[in-house]
N, C-alpha and C positions, 0 to 999 in steps of 0.2 A: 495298523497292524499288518503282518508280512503273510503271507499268503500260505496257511499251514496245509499241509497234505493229509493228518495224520491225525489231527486234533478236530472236533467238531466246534460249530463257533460257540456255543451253548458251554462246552469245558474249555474252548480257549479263555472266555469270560471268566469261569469259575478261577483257574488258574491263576490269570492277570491279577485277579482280590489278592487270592494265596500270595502269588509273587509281591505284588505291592506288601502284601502285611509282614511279612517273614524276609524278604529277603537284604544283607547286610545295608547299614545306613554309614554315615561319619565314618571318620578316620579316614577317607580317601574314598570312600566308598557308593558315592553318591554318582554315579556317572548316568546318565541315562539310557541304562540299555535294557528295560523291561521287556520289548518286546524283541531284541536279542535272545534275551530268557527265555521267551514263548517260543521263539523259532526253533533252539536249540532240545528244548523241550517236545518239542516237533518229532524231532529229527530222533531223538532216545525211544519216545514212544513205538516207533515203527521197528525199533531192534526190541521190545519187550516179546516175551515168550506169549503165543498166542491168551492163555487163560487169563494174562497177567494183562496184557494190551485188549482183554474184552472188557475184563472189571475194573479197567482205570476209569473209564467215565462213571461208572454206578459210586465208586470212591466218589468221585468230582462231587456228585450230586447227594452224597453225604455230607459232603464239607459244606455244599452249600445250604442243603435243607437243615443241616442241624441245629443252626441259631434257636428258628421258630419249633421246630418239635423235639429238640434233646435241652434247650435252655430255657425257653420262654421268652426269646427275644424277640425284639418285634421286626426286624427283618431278617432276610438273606444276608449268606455271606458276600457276595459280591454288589451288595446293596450298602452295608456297612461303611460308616465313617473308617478310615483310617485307627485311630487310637483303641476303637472297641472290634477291627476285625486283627488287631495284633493281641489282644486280651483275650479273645475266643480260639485264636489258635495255640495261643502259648497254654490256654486251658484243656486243649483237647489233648496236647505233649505232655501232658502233668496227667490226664482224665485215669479213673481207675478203671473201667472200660478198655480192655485191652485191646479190641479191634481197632476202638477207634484212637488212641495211641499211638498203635503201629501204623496207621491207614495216614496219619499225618508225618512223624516220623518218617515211614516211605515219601511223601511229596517232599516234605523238607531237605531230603537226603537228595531225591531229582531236581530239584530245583539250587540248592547250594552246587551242584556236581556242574549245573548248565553256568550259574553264575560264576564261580572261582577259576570255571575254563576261560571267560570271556579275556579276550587280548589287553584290554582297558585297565581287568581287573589283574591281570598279571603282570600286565606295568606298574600299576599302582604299589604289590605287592613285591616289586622287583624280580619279580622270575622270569628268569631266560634259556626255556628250555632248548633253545635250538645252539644257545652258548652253549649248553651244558652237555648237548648232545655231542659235540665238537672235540669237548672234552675230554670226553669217555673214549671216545674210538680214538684219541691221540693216544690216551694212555693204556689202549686195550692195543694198542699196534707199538707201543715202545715195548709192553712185557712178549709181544710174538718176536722181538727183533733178533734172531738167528742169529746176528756176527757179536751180537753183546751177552745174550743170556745163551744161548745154545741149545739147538731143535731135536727133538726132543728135551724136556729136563728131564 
């Protein structure tokens, strides 16, 4: 694991569950970059708005205590098998409990934002932003082009 600033090891832990359980699988998508993930996720946390960057770990330790005292499971989340901590989370995104809804929902939304940025995974997906950025200012300097379209229009 890459050496976080921002994250305590206790929510990097939590996270790493999270990420293993929810984050894309197949169709190209299996690269091994989890703790890519955690770093990137690193790195968001330190730009959240202070109120928001206090209560991400107390979230964390929701996600993780909730098995045993909101389900009756008999472990932690970051204890769980694979197959039963992707069933607890997709249960919490379904739960009629709206805090806890949104409080997953928000990770799901930070951690997809950290993983669909990954360079691997933008290969895989075929996107080329710095093609495309290329692009733009060609075609944002052919419509300024003075001796064709004329300055002002």
């Amino acid at each position: 694991m890459a050496h976080l600033r921002n994250i305590s090891p206790g929510s990097a832990a939590i996270l790493s569950a999270v990420i293993a359980a929810i984050r894309p699988r197949g169709h190209g998508f299996d690269h091994p970059i989890d703790d890519d993930v955690l770093a990137e996720l690193d790195r968001i946390v330190a730009l959240m708005p202070p109120m928001l960057r206090l209560g991400f770990p107390l979230g964390l330790r929701v996600l993780e205590w909730g098995p045993p005292l909101l389900r009756a499971m008999p472990s932690r989340m970051s204890r769980m098998p694979p197959d039963k901590a992707i069933g607890y989370c997709q249960s919490l995104l379904e739960s009629r409990i709206a805090p806890l809804r949104t409080l997953m929902v928000g990770v799901r939304a930070l951690i997809y934002i950290a993983f669909y940025q990954h360079p691997e995974v933008l290969r895989t997906m075929n996107v080329r932003w710095d093609e495309r950025m290329n692009e733009t200012i060609r075609l944002r300097a052919e419509t300024l082009d003075r001796a064709r379209y004329g300055y002002p229009r």
